[in-house]
TIRO-2110 file (N, C-alpha, C; in Angstrom, 1 decimal):
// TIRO-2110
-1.9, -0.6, 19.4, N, 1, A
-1.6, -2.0, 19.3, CA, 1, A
-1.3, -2.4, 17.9, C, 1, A
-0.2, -2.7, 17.4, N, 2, A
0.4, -3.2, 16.5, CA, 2, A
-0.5, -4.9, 15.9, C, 2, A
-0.9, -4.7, 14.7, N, 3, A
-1.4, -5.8, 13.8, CA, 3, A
-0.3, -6.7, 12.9, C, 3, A
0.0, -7.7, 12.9, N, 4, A
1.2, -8.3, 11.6, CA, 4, A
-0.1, -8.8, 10.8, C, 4, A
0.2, -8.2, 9.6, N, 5, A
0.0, -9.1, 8.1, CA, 5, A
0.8, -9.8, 7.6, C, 5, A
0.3, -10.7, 6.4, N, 6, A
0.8, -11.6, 5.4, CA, 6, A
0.1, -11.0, 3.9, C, 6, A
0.6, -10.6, 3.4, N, 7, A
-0.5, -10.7, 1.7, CA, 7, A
-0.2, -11.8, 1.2, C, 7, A
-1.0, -11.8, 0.2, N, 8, A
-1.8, -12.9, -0.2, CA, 8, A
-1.5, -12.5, -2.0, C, 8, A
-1.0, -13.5, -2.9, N, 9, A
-1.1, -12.9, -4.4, CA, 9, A
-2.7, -13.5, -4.3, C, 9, A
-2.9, -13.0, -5.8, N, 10, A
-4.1, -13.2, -6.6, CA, 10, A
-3.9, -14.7, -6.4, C, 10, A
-5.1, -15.2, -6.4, N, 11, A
-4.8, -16.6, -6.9, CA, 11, A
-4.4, -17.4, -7.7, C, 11, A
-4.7, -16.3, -8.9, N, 12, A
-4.3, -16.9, -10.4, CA, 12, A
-3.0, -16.8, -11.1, C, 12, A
-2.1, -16.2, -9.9, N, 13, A
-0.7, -15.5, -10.5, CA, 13, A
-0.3, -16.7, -9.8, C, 13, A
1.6, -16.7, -10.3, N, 14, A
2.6, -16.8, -9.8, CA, 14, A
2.7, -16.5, -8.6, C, 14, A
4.0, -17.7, -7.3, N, 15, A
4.3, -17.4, -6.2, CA, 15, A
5.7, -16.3, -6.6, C, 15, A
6.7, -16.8, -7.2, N, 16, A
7.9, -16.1, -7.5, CA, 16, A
8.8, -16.5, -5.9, C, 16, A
8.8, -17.4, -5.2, N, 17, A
9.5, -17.2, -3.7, CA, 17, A
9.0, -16.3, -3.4, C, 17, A
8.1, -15.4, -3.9, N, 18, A
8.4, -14.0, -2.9, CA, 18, A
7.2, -14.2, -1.3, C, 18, A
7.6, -13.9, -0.6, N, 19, A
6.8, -13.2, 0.2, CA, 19, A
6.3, -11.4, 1.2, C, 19, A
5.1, -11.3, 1.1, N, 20, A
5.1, -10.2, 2.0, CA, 20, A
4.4, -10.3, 3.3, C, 20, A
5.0, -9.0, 4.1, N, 21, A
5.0, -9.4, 5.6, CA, 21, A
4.9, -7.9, 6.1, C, 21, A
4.3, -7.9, 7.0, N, 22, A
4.6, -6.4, 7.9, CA, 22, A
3.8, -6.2, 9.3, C, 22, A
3.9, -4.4, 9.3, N, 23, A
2.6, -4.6, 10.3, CA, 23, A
2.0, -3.3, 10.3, C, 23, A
0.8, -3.1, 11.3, N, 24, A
0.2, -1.7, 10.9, CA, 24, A
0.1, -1.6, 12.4, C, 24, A
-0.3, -0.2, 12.8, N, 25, A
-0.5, 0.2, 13.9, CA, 25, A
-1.1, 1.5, 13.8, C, 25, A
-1.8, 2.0, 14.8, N, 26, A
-2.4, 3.2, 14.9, CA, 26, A
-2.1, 3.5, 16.1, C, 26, A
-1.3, 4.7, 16.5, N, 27, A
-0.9, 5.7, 17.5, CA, 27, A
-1.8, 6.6, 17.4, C, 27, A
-2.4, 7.7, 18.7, N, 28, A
-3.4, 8.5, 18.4, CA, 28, A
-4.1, 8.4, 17.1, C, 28, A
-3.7, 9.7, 16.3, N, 29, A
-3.6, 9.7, 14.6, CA, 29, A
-3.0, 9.7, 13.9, C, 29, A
-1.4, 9.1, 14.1, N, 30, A
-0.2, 8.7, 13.3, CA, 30, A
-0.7, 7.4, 13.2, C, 30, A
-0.3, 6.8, 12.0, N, 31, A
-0.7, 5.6, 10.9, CA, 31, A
0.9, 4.7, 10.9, C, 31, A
1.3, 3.9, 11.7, N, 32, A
2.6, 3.5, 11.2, CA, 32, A
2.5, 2.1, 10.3, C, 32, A
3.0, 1.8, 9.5, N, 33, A
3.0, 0.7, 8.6, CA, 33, A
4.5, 0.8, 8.1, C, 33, A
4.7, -0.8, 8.0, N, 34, A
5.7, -1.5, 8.1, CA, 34, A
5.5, -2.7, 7.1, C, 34, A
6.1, -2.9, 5.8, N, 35, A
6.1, -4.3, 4.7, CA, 35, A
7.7, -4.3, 4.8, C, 35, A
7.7, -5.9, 4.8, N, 36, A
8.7, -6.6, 4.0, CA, 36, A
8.6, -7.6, 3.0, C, 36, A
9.0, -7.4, 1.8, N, 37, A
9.4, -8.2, 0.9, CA, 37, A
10.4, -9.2, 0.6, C, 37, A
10.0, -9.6, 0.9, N, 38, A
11.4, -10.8, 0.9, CA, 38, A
11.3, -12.5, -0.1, C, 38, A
12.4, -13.2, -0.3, N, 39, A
12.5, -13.8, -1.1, CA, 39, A
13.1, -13.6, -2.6, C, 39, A
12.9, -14.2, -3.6, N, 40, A
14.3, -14.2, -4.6, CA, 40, A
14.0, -12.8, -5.3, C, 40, A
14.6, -11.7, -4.9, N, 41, A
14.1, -10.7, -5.2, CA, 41, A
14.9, -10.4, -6.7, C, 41, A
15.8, -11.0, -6.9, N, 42, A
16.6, -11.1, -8.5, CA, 42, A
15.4, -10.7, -9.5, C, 42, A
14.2, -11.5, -9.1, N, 43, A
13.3, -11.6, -10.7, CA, 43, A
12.6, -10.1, -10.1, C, 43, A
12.6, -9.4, -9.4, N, 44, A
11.4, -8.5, -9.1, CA, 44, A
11.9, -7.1, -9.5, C, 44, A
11.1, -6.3, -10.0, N, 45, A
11.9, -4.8, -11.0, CA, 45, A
11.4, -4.3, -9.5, C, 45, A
12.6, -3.5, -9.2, N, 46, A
12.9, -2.8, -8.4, CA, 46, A
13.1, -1.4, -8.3, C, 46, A
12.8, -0.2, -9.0, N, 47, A
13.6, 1.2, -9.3, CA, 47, A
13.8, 1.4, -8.2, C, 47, A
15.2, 2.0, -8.5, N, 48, A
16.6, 2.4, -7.6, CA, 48, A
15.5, 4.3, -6.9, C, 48, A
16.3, 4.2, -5.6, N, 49, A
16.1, 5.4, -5.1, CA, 49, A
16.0, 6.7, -5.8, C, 49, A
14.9, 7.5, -5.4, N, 50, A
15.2, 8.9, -6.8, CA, 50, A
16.0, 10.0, -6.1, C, 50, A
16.4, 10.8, -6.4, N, 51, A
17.2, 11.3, -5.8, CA, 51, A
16.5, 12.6, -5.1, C, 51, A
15.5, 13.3, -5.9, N, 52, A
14.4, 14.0, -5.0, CA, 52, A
12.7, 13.3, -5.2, C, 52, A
12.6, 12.6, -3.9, N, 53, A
11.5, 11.9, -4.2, CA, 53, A
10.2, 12.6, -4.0, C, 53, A
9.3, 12.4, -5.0, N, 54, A
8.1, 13.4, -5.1, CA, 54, A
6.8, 12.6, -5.4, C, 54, A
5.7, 13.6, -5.7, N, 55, A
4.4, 13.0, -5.6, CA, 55, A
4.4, 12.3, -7.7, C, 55, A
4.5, 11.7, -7.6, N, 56, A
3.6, 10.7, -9.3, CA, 56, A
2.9, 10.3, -9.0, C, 56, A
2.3, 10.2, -10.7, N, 57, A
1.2, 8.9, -11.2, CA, 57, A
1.7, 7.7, -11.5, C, 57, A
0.1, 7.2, -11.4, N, 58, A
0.8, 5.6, -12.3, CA, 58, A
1.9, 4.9, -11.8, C, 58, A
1.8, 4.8, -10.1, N, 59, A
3.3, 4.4, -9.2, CA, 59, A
2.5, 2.8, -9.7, C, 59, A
1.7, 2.6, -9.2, N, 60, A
1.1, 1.5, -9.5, CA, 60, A
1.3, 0.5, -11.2, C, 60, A
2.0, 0.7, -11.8, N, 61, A
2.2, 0.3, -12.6, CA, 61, A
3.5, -0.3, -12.7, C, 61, A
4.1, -0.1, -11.8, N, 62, A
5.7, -0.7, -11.3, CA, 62, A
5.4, -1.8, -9.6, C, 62, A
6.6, -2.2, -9.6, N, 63, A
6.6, -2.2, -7.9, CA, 63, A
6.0, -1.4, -6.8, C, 63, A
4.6, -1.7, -6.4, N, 64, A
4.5, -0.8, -5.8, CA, 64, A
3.8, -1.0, -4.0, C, 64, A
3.9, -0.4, -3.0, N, 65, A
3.3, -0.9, -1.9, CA, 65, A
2.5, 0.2, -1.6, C, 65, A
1.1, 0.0, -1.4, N, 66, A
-0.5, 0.3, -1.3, CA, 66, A
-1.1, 0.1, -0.1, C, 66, A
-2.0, 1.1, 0.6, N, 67, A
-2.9, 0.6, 1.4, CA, 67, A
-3.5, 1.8, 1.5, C, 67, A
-5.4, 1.0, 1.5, N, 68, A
-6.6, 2.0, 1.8, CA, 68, A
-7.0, 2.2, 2.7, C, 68, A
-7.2, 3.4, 3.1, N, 69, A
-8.2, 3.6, 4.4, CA, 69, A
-9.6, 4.4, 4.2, C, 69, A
-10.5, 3.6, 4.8, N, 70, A
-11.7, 4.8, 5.0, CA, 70, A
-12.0, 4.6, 6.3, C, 70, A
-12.9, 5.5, 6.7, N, 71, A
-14.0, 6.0, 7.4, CA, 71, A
-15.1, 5.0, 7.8, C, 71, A
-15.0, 4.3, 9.1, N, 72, A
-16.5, 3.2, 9.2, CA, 72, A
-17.9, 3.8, 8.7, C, 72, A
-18.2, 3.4, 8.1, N, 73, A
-19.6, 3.5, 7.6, CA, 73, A
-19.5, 4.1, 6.8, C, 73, A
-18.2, 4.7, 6.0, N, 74, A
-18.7, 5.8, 5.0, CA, 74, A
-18.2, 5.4, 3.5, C, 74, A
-18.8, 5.6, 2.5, N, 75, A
-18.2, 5.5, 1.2, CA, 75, A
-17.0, 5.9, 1.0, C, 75, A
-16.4, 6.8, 0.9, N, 76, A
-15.0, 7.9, 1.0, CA, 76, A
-14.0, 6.6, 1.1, C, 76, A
-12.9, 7.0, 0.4, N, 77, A
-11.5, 6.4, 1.0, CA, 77, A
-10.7, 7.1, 0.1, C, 77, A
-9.4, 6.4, 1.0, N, 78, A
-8.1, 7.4, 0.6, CA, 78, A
-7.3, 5.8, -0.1, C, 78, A
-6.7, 6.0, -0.9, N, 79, A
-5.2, 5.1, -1.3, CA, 79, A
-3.9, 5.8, -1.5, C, 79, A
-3.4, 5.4, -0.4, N, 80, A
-2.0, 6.0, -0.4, CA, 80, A
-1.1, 4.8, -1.2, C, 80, A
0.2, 5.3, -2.1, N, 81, A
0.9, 4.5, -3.1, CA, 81, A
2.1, 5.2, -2.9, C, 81, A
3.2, 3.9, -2.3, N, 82, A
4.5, 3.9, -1.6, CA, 82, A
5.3, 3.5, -2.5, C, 82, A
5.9, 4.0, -3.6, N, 83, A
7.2, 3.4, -4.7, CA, 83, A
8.7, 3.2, -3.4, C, 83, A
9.2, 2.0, -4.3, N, 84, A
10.7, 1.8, -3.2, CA, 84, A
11.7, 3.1, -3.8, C, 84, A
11.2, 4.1, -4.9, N, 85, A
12.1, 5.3, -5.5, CA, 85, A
11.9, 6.0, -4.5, C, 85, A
10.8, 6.0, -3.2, N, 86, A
10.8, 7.1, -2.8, CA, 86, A
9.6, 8.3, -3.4, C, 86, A
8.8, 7.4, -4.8, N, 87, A
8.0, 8.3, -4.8, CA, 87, A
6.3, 8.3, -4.4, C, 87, A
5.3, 8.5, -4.5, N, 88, A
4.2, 8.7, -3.6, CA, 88, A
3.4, 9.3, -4.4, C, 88, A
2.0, 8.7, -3.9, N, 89, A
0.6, 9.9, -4.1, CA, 89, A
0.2, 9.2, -3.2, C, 89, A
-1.2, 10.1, -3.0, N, 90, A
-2.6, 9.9, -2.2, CA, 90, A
-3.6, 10.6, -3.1, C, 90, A
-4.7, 9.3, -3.0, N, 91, A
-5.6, 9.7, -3.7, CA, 91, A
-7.0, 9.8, -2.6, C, 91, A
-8.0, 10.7, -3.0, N, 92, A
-8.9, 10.6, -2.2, CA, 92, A
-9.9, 9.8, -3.4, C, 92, A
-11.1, 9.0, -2.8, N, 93, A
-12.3, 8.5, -3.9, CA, 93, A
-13.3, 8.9, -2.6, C, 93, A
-14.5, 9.1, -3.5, N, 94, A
-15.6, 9.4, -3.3, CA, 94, A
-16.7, 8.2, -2.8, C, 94, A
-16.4, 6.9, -3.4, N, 95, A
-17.0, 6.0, -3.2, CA, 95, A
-16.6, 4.9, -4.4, C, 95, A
-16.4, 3.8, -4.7, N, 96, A
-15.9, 2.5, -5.3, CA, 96, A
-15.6, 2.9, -6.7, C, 96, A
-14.6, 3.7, -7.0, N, 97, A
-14.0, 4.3, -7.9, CA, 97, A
-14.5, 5.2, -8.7, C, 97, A
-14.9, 5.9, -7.7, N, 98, A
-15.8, 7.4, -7.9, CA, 98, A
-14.9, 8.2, -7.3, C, 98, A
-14.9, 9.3, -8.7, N, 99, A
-14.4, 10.9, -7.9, CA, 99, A
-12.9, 10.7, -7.5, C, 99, A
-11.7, 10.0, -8.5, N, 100, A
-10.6, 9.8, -8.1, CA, 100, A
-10.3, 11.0, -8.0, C, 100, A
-9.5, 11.5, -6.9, N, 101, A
-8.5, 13.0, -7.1, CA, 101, A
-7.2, 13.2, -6.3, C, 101, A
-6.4, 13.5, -6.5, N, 102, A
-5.1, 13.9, -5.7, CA, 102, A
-6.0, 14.1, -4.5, C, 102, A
-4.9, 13.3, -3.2, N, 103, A
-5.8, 14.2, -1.6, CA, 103, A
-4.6, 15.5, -1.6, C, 103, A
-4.7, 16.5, -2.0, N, 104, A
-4.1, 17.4, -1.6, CA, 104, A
-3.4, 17.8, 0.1, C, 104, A
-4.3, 17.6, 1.0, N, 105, A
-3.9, 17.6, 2.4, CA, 105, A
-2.4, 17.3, 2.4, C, 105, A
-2.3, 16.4, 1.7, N, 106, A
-0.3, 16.1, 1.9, CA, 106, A
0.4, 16.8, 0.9, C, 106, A
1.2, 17.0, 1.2, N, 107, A
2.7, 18.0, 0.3, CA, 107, A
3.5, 17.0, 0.0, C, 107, A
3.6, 16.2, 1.1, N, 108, A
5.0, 15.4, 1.1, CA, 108, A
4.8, 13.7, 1.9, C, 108, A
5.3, 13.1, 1.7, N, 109, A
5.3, 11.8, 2.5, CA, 109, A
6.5, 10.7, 2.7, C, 109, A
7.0, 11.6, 3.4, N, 110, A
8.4, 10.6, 3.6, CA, 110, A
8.1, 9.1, 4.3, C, 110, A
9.1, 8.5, 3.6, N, 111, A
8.9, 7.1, 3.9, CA, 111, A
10.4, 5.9, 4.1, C, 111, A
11.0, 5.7, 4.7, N, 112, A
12.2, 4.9, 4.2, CA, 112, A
11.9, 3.3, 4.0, C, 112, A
13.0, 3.5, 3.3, N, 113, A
13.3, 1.7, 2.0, CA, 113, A
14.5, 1.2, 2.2, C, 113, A
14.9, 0.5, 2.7, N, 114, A
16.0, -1.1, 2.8, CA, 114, A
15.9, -1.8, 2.1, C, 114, A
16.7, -1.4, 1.1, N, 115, A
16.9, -2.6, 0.0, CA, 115, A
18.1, -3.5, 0.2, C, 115, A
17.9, -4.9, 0.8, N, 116, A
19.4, -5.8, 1.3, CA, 116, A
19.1, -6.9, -0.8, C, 116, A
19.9, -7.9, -0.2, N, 117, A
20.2, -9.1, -1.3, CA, 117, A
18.7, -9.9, -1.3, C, 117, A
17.8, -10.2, 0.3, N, 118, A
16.8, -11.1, 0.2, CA, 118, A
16.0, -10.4, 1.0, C, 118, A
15.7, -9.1, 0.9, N, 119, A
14.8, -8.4, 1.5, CA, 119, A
14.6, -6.9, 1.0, C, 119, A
13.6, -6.4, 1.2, N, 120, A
13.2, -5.2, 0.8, CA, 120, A
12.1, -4.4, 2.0, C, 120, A
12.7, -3.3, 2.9, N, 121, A
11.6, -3.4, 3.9, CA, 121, A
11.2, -1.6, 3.6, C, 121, A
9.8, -1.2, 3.5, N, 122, A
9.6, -0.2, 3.3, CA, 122, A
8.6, 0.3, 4.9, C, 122, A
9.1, 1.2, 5.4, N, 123, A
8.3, 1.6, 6.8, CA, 123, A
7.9, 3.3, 6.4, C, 123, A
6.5, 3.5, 7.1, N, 124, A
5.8, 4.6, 6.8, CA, 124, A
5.0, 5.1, 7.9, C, 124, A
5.2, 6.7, 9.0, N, 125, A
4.4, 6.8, 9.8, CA, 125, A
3.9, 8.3, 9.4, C, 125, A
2.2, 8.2, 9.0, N, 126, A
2.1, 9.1, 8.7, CA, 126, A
1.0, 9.9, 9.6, C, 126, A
0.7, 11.6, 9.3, N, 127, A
-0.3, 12.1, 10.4, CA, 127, A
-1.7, 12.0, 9.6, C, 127, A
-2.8, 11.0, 10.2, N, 128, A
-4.0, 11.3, 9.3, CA, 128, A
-5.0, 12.3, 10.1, C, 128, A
-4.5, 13.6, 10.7, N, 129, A
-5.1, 14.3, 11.5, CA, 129, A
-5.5, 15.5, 10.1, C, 129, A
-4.5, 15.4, 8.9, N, 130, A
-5.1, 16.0, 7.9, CA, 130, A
-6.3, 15.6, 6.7, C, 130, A
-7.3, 14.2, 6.8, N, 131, A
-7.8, 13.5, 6.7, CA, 131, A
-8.9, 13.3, 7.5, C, 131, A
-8.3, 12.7, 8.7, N, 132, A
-9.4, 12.2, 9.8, CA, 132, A
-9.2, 12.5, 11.2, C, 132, A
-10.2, 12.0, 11.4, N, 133, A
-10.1, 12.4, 13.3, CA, 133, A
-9.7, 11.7, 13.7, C, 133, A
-8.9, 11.7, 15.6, N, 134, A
-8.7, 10.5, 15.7, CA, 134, A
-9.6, 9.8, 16.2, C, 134, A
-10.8, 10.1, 16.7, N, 135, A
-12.2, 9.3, 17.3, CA, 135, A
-12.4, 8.6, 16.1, C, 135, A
-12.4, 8.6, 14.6, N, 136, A
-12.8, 7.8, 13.9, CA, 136, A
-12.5, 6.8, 14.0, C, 136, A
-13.0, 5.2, 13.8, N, 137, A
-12.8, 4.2, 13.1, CA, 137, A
-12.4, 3.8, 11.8, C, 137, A
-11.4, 3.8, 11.5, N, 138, A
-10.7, 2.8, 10.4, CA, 138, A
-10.9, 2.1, 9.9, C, 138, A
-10.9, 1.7, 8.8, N, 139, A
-10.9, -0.3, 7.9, CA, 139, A
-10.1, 0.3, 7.0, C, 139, A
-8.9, -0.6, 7.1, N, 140, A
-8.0, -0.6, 5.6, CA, 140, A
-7.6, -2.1, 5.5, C, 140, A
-7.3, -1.6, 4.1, N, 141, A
-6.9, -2.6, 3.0, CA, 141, A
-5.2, -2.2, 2.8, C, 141, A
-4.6, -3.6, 3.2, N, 142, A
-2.8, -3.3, 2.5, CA, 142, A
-3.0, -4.0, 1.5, C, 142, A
-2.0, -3.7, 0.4, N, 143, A
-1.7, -4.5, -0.6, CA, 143, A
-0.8, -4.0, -1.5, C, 143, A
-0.2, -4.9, -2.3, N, 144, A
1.5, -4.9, -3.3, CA, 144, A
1.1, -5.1, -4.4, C, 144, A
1.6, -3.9, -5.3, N, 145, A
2.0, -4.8, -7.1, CA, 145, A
3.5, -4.9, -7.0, C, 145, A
3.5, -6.3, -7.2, N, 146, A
4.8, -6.6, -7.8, CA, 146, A
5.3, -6.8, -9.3, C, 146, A
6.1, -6.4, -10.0, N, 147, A
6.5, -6.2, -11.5, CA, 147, A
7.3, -7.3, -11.1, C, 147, A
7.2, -8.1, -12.2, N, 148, A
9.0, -9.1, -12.0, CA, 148, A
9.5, -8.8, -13.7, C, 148, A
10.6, -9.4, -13.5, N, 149, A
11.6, -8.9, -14.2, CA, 149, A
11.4, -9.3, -16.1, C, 149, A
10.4, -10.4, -15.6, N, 150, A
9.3, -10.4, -16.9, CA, 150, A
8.7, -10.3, -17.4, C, 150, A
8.2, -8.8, -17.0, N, 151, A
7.1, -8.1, -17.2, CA, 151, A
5.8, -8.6, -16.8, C, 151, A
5.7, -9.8, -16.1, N, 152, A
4.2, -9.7, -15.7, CA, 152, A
4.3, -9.2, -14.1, C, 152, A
3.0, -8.9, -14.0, N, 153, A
2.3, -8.0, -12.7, CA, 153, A
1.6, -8.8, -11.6, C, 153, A
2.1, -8.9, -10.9, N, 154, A
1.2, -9.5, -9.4, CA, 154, A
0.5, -8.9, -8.9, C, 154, A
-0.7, -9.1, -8.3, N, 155, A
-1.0, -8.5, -7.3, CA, 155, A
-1.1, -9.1, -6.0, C, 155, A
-1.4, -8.0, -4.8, N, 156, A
-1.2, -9.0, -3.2, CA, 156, A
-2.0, -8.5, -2.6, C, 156, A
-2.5, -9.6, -1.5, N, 157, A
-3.8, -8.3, -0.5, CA, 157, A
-3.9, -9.1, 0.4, C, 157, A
-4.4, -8.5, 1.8, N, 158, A
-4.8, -9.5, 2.9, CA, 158, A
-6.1, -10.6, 2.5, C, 158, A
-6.3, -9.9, 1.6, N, 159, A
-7.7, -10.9, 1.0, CA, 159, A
-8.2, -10.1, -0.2, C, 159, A
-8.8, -11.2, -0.8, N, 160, A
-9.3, -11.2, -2.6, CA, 160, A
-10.5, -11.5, -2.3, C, 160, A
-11.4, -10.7, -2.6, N, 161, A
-13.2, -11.0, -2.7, CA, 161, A
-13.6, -11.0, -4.0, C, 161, A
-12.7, -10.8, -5.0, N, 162, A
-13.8, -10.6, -6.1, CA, 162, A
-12.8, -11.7, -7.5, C, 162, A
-13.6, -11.6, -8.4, N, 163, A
-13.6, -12.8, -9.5, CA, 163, A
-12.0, -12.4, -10.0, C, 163, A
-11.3, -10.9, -9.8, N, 164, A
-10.0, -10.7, -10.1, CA, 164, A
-8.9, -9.6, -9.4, C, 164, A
-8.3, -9.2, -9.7, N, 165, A
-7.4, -8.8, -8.6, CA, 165, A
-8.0, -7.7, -8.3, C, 165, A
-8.8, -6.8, -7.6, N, 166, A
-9.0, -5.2, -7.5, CA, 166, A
-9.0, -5.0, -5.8, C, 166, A
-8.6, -3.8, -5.6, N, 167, A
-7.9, -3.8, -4.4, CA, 167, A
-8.6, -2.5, -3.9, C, 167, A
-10.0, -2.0, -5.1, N, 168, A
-10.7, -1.0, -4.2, CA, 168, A
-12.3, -1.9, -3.3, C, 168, A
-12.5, -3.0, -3.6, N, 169, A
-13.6, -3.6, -2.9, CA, 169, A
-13.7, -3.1, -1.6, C, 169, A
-14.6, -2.7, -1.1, N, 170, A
-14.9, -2.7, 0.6, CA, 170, A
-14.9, -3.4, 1.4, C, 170, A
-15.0, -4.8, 1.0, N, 171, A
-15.2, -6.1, 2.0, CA, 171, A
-14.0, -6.4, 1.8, C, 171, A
-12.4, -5.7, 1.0, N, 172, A
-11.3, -6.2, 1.2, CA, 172, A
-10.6, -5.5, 2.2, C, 172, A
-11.5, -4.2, 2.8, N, 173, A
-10.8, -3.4, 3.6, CA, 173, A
-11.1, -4.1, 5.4, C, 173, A
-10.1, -5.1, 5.6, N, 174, A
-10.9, -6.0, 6.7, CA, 174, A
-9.8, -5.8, 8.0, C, 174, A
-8.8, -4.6, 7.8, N, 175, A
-8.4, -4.3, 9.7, CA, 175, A
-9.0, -3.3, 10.0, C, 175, A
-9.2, -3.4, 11.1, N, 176, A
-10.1, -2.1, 12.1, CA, 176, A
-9.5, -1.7, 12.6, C, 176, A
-8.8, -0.5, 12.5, N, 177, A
-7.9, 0.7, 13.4, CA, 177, A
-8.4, 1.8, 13.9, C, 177, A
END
């Protein structure tokens, strides 16, 4: 069964028109997620498609679309990080920014990006049979850095628990899949 979100900026930022929108779903143990960005996308830094798109760091420091998943009850989580270039990592942590490391399990993670004039839609169905089971229970956390074109940085999330933007909190990770 398919979930729609909304994110949410930080409080203390800028709206920019922009909004984000999507939806998440869990099939067996395919992960499908779905964001659109939309609104005056003129002010938002955007990098253009890469032409072989691959695993980087530091996607997060540009435009970038994010979402956590763990394990109910367990410390562990993964952040997977979706650039509109087409490029990608996953990280595994150990527990609230413990033990960052590449999750290896993936090679690759294709994903497609629609970039129109007042929208930007990024769709993503991935297998977490290399991660998890599918008897497990889920909680994740979606969420966006947005760059705009003036160098400052947004952030977005279904929800903000803490005194500033961080997007590894546990109590932020609030859909159950």
């Amino acid at each position: 069964m398919s979930q729609t979100f909304s994110l949410q900026p930080f409080p203390a930022e800028s709206l920019a028109n922009l909004k984000i929108t999507g939806n998440i779903a869990r099939h067996a143990n395919t992960l499908v997620i779905h964001y659109t960005l939309s609104g005056d996308l003129k002010q938002v830094v955007i990098t253009p498609p890469a032409n072989s798109p691959a695993r980087k760091h530091q996607l997060w420091e540009n435009t970038c679309f994010e979402f956590f998943i763990s394990i109910k009850n367990s410390q562990q989580y993964w952040e997977f990080n979706l650039s509109p270039s087409g490029h990608w990592n996953v990280y595994r942590f150990d527990d609230y920014r413990q033990g960052m490391q590449e999750e290896t399990a993936f090679i690759t993670l294709p994903f497609s990006v629609q970039n129109q004039s007042e929208s930007l839609t990024l769709a993503l169905d991935v297998d977490l049979n290399k991660i998890v089971s599918k008897d497990q229970n889920l909680e994740v956390a979606i969420t966006t850095v947005i760059k705009h074109k003036d160098d400052e940085v947004t952030y977005w999330a279904l929800t903000h628990q803490g005194t500033k933007a961080d997007f590894h909190l546990r109590n932020s990770f609030i859909i159950d899949l």
